[in-house]
MDTraj code that builds the backbone (N, CA, C; nanometers):
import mdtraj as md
import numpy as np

residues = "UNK UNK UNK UNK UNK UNK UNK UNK UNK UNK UNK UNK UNK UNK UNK UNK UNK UNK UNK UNK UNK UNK UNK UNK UNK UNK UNK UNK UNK UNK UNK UNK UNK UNK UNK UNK UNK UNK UNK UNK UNK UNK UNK UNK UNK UNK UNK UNK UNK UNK UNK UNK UNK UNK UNK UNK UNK UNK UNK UNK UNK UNK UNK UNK UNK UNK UNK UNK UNK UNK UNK UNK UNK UNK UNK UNK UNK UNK UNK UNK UNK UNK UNK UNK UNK UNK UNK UNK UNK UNK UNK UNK UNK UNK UNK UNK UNK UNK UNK UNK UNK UNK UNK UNK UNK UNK UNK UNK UNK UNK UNK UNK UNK UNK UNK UNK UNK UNK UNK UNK UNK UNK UNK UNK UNK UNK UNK UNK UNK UNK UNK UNK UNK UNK UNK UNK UNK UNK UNK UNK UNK UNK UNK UNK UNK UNK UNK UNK UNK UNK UNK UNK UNK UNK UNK UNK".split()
xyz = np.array([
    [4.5324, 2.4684, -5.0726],
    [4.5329, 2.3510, -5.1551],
    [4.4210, 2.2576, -5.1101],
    [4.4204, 2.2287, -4.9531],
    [4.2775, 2.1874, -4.9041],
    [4.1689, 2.1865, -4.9662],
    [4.1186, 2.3154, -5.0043],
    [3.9920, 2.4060, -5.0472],
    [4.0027, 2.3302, -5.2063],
    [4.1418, 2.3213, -5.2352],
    [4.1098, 2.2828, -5.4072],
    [4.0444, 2.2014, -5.3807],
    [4.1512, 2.0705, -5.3331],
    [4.0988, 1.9650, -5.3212],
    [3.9604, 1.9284, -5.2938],
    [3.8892, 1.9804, -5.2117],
    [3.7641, 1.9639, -5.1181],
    [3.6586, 1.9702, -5.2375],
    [3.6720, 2.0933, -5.2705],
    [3.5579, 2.1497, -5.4160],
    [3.5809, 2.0142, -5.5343],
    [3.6591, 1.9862, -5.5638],
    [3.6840, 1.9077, -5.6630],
    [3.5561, 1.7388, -5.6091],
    [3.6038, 1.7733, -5.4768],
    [3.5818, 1.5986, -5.4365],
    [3.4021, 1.6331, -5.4287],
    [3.4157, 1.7456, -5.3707],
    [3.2228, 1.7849, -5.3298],
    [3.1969, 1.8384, -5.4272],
    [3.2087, 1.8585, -5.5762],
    [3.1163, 1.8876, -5.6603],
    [3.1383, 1.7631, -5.7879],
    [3.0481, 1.6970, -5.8293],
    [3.0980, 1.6030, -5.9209],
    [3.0957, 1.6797, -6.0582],
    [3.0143, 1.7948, -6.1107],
    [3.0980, 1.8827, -6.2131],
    [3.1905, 1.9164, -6.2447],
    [3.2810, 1.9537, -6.1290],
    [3.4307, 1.9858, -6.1955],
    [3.5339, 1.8843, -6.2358],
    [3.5717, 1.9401, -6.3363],
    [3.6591, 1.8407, -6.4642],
    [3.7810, 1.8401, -6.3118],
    [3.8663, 1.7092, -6.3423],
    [3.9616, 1.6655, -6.2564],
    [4.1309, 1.7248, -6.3149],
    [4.1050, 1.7251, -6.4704],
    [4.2569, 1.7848, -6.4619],
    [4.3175, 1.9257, -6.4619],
    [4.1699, 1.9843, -6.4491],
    [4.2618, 2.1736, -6.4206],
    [4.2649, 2.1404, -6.2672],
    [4.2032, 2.0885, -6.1861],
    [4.2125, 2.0705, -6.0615],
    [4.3722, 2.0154, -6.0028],
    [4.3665, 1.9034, -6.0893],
    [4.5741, 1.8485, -6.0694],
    [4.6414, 1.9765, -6.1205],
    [4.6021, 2.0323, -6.2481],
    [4.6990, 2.1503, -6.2767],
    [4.7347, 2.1832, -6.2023],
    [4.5986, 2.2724, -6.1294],
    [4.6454, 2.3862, -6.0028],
    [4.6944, 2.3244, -5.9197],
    [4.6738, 2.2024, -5.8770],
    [4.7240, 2.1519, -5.7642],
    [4.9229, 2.1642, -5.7970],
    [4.9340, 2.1079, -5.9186],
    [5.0983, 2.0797, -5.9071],
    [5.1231, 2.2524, -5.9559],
    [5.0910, 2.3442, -6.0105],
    [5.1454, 2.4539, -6.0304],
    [5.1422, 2.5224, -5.8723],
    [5.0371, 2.5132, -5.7587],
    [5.0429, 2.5650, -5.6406],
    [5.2050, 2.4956, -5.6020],
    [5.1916, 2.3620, -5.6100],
    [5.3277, 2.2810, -5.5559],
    [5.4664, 2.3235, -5.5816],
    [5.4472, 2.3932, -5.7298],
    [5.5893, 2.4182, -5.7983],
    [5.5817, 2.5747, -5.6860],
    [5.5127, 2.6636, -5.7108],
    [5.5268, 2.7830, -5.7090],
    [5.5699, 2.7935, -5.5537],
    [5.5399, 2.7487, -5.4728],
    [5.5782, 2.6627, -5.2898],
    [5.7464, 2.6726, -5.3349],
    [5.7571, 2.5915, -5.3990],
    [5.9085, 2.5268, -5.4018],
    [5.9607, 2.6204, -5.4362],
    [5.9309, 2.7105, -5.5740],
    [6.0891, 2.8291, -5.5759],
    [6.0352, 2.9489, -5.4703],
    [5.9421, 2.9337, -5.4181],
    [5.9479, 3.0707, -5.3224],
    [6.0182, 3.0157, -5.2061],
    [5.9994, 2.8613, -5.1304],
    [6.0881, 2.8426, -4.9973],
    [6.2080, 2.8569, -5.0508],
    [6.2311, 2.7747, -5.1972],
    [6.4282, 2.7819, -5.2105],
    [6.4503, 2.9516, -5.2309],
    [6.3893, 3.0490, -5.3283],
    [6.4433, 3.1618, -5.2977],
    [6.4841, 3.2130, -5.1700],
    [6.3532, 3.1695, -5.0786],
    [6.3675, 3.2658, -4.9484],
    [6.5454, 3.1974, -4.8927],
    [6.5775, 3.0546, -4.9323],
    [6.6899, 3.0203, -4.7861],
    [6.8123, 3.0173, -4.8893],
    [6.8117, 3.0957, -5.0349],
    [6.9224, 3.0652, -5.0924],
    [6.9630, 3.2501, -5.1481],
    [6.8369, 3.3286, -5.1269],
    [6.8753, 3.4695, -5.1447],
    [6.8211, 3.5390, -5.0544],
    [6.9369, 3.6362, -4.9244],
    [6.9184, 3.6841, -4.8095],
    [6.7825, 3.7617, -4.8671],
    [6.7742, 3.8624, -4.9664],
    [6.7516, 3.9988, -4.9814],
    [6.5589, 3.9806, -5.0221],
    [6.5445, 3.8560, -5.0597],
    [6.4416, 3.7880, -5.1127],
    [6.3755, 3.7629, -4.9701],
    [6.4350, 3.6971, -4.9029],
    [6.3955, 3.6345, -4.7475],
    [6.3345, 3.7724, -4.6723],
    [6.4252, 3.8485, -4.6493],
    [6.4124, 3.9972, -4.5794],
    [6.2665, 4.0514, -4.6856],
    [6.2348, 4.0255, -4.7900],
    [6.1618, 4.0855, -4.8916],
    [6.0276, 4.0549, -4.8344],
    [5.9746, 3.8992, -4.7993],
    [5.8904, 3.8510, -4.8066],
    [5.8643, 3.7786, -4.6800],
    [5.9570, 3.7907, -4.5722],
    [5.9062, 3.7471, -4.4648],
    [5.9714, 3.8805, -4.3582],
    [5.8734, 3.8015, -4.2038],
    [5.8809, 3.8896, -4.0865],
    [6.0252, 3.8338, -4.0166],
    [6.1269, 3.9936, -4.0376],
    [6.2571, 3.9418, -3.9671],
    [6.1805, 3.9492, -3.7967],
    [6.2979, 3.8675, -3.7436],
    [6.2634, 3.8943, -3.5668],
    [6.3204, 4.0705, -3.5189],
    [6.2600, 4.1398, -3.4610],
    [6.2433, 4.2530, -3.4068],
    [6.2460, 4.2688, -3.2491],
    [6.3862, 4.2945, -3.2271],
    [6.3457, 4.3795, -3.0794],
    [6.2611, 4.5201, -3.0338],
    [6.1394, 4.4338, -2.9456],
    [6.0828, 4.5525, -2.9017],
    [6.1063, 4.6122, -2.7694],
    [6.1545, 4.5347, -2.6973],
    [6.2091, 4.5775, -2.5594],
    [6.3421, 4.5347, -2.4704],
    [6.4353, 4.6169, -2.4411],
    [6.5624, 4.6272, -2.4208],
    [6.5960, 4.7094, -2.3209],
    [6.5889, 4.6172, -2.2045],
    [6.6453, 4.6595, -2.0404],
    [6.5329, 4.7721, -2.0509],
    [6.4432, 4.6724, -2.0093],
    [6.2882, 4.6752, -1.9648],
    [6.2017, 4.8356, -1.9883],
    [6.2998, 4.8840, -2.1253],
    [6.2028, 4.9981, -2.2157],
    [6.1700, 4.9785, -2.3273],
    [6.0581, 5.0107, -2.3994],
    [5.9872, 4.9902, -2.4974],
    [6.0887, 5.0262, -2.5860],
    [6.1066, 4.9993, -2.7433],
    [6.1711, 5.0593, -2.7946],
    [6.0836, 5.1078, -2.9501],
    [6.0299, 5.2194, -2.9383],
    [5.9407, 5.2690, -3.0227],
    [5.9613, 5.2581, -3.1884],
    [6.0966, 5.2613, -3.1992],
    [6.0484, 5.2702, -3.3844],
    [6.0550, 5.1343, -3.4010],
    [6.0985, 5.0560, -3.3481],
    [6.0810, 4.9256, -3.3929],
    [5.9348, 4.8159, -3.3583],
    [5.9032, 4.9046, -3.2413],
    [5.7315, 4.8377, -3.2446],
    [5.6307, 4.9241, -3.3454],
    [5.6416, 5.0622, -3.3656],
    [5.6007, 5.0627, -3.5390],
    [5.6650, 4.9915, -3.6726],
    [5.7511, 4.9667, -3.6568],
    [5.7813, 4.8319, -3.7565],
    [5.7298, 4.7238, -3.7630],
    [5.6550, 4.6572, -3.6289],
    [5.6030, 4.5456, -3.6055],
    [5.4525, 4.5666, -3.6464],
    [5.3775, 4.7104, -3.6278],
    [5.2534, 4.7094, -3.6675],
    [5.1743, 4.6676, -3.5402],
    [5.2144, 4.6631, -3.4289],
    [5.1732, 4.6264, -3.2907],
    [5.1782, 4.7259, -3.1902],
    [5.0883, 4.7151, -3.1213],
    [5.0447, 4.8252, -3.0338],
    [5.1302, 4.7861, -2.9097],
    [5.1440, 4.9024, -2.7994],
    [5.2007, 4.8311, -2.6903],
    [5.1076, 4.7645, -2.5870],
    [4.9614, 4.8193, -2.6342],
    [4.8678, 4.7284, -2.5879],
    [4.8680, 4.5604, -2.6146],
    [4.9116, 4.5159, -2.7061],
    [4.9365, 4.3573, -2.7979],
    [5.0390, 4.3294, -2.6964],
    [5.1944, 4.3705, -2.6674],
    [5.2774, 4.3629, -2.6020],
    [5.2908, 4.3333, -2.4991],
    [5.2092, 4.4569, -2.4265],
    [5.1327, 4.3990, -2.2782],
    [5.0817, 4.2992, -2.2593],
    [4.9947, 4.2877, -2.3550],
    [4.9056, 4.1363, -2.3334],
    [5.0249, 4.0135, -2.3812],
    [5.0651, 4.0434, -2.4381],
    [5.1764, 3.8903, -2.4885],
    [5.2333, 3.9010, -2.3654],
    [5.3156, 3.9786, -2.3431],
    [5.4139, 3.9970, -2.1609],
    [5.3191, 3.9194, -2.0269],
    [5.2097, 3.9399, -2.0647],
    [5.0734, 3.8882, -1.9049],
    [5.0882, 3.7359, -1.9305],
    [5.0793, 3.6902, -2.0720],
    [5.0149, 3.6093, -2.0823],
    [5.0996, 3.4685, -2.0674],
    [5.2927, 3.5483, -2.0049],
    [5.3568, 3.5059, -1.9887],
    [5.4201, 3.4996, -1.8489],
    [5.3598, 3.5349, -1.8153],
    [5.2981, 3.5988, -1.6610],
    [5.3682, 3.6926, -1.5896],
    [5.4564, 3.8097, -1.6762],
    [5.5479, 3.9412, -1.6319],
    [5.4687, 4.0487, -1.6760],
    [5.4199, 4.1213, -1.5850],
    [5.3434, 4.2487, -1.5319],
    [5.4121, 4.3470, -1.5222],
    [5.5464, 4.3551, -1.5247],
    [5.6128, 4.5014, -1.5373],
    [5.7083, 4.4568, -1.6206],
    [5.7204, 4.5407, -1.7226],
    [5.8203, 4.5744, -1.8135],
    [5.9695, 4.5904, -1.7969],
    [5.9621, 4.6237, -1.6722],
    [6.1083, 4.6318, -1.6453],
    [6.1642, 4.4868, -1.5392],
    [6.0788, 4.4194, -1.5696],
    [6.1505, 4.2899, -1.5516],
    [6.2654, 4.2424, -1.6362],
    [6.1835, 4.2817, -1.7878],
    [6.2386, 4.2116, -1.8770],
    [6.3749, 4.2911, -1.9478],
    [6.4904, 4.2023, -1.9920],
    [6.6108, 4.2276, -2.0576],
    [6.5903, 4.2680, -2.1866],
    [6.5112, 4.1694, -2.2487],
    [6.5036, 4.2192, -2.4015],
    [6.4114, 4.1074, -2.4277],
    [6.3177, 4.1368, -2.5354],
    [6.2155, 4.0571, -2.5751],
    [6.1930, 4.1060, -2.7402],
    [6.1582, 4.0282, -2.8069],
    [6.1726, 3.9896, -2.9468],
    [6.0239, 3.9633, -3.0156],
    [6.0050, 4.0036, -3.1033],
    [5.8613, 3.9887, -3.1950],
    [5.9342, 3.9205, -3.2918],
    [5.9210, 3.7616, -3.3170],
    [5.9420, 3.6709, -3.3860],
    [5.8950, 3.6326, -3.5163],
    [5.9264, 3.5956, -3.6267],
    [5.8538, 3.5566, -3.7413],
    [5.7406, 3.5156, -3.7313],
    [5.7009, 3.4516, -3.6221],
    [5.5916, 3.3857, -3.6550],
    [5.4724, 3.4645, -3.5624],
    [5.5027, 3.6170, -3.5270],
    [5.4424, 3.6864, -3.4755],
    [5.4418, 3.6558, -3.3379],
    [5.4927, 3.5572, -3.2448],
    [5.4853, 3.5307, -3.0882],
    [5.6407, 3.6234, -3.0094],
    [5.5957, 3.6739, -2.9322],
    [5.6944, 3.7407, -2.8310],
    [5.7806, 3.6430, -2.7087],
    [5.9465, 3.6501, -2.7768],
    [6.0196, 3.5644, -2.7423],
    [6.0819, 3.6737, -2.6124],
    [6.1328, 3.6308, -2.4460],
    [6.1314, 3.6929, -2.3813],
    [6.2485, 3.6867, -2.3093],
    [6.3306, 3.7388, -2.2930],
    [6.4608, 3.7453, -2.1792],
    [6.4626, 3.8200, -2.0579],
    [6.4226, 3.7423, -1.9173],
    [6.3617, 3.8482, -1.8109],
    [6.5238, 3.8523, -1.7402],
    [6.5612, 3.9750, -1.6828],
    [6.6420, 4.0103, -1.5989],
    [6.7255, 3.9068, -1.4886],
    [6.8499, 3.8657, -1.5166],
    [6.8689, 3.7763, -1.3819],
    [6.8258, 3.8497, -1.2695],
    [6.8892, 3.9509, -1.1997],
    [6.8671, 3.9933, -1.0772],
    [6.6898, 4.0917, -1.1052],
    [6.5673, 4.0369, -1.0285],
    [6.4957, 4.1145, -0.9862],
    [6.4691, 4.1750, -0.8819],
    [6.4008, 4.2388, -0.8779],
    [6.4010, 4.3232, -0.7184],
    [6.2912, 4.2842, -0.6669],
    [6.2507, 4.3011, -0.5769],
    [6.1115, 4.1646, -0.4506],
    [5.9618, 4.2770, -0.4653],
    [6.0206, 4.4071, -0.5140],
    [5.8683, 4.5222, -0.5468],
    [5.8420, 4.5079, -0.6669],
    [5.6974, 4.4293, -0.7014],
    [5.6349, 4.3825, -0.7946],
    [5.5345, 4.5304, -0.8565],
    [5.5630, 4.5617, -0.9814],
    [5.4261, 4.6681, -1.0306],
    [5.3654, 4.6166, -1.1844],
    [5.2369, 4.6502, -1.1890],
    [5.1896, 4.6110, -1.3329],
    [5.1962, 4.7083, -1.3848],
    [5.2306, 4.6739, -1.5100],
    [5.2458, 4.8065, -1.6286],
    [5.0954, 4.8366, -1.7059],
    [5.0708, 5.0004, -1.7288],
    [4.9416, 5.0185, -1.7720],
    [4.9625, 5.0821, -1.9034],
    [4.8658, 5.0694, -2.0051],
    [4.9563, 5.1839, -2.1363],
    [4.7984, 5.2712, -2.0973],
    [4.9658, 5.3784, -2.0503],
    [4.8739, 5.5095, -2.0205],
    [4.8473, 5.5903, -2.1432],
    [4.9022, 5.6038, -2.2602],
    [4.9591, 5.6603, -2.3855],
    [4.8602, 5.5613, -2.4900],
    [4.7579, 5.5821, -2.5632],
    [4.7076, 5.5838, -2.6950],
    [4.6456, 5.6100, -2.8369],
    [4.7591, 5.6009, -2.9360],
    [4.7488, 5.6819, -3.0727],
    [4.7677, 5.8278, -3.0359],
    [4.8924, 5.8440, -2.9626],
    [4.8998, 5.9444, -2.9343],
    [4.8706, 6.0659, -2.8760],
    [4.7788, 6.0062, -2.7700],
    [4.7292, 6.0644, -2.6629],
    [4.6879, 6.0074, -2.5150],
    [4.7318, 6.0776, -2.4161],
    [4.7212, 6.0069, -2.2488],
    [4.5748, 5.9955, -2.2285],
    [4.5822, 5.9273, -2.1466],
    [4.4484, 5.8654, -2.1253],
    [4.3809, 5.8720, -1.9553],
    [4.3922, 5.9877, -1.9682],
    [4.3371, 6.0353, -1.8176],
    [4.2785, 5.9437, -1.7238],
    [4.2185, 5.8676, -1.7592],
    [4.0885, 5.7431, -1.6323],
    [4.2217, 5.6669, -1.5719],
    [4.3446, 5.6371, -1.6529],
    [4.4188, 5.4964, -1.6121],
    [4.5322, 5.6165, -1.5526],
    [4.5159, 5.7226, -1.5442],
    [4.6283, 5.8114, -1.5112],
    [4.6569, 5.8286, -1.3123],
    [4.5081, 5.7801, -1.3054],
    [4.4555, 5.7914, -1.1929],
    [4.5125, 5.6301, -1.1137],
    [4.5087, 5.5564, -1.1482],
    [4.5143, 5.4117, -1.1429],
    [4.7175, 5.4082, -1.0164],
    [4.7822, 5.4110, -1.1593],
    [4.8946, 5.3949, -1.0614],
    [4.9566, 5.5403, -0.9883],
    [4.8942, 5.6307, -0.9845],
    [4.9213, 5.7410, -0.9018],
    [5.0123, 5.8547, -0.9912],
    [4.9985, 5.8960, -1.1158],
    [5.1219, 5.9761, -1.1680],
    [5.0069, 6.0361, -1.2621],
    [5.0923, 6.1403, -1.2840],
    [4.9721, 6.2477, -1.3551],
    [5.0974, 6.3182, -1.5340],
    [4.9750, 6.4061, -1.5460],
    [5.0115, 6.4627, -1.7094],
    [5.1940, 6.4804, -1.7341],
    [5.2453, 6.5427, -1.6321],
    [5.3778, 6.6063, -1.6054],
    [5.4667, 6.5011, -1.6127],
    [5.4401, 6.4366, -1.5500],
    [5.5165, 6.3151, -1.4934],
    [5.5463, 6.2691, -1.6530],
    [5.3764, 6.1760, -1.6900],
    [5.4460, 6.1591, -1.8201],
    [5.5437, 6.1821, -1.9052],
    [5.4960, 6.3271, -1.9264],
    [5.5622, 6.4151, -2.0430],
    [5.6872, 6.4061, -2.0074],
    [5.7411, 6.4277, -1.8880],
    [5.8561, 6.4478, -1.8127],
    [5.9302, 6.2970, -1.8619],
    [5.8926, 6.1851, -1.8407],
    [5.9181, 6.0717, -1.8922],
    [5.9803, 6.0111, -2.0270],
    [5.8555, 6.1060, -2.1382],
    [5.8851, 6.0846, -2.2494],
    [5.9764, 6.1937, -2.2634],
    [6.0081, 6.3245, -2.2392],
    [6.1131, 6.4157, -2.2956],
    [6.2788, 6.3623, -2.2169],
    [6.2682, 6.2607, -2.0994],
    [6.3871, 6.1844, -2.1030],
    [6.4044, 6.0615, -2.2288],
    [6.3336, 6.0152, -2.2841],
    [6.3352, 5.9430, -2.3930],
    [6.3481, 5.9446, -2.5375],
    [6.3486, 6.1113, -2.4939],
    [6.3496, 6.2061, -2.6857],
    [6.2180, 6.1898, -2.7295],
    [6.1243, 6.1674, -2.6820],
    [5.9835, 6.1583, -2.7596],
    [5.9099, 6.2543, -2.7370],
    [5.8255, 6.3371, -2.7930],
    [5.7446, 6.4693, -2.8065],
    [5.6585, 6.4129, -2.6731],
    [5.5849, 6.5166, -2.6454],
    [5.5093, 6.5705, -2.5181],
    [5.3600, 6.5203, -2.6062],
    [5.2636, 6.4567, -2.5064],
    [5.1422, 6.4116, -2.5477],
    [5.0098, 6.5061, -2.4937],
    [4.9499, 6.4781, -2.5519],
    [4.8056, 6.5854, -2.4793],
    [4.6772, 6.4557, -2.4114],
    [4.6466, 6.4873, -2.3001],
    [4.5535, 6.4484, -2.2421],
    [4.4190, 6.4143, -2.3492],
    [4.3655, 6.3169, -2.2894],
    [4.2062, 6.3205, -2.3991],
    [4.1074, 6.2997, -2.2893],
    [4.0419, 6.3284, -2.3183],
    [3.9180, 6.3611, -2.1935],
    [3.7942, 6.2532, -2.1537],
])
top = md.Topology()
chain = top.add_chain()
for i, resn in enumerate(residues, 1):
    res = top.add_residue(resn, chain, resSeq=i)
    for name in ("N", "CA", "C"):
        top.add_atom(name, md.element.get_by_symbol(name[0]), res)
traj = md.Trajectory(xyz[None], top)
């Protein structure tokens, strides 16, 4: 609505009342989309981002961070930037409407601190960072087939 406004004021050519038009038809069209969204559940769920758990007693929980459209690379970085470095700090953490990661860290932690690396991307391990915290191809796989998730292939 800004932008209408702005053009209207910085060009003295444009006629002033399609400019109010749009202005009050933007205004109306605002109003039945907020009242739809808080007066019909199915409308709300339609057109906005419900909150999403992505992590629950400090494991990723995969189909729902493909629901979010977020990498666990994004995750990681939201988790740092909150200043928890291992994943299994946290109880459960939430991808919020407004896209920010809401966080519930563990009452009891334990005093051995580790940073989490995403060894795993687009579906393939990533050999250089494999090296990093000490665990190799097996391990992984071994990891993910306790989790029900298919076995990944190395990329070079």
């Amino acid at each position: 609505m800004g932008a209408l406004v702005g053009a209207d004021i910085a060009d003295p050519d444009i006629r002033h009342i399609p400019t109010a038009f749009a202005i009050v038809s933007i205004g109306i069209v605002q109003k039945i989309f907020s009242v739809g969204v808080l007066k019909f559940r199915w409308f709300g769920k339609l057109v906005t981002f419900e909150p999403i758990i992505v992590i629950s007693k400090g494991k990723f929980i995969a189909k729902n961070i493909r629901k979010t459209k977020y990498s666990i690379d994004n995750i990681l970085q939201m988790l740092r930037e909150e200043k928890i470095f291992d994943v299994t700090r946290v109880e459960i953490a939430v991808i919020e409407a407004n896209g920010k990661l809401s966080i519930l860290e563990k009452a009891n932690r334990s005093s051995s601190s580790t940073i989490s690396y995403p060894i795993a991307r687009e579906g393939k391990i990533e050999k250089r960072i494999l090296h990093e915290p000490g665990i190799n191809e097996l391990w992984v796989n071994a990891q993910l087939a306790a989790q029900q998730i298919q076995s990944l292939s190395c990329d070079s």
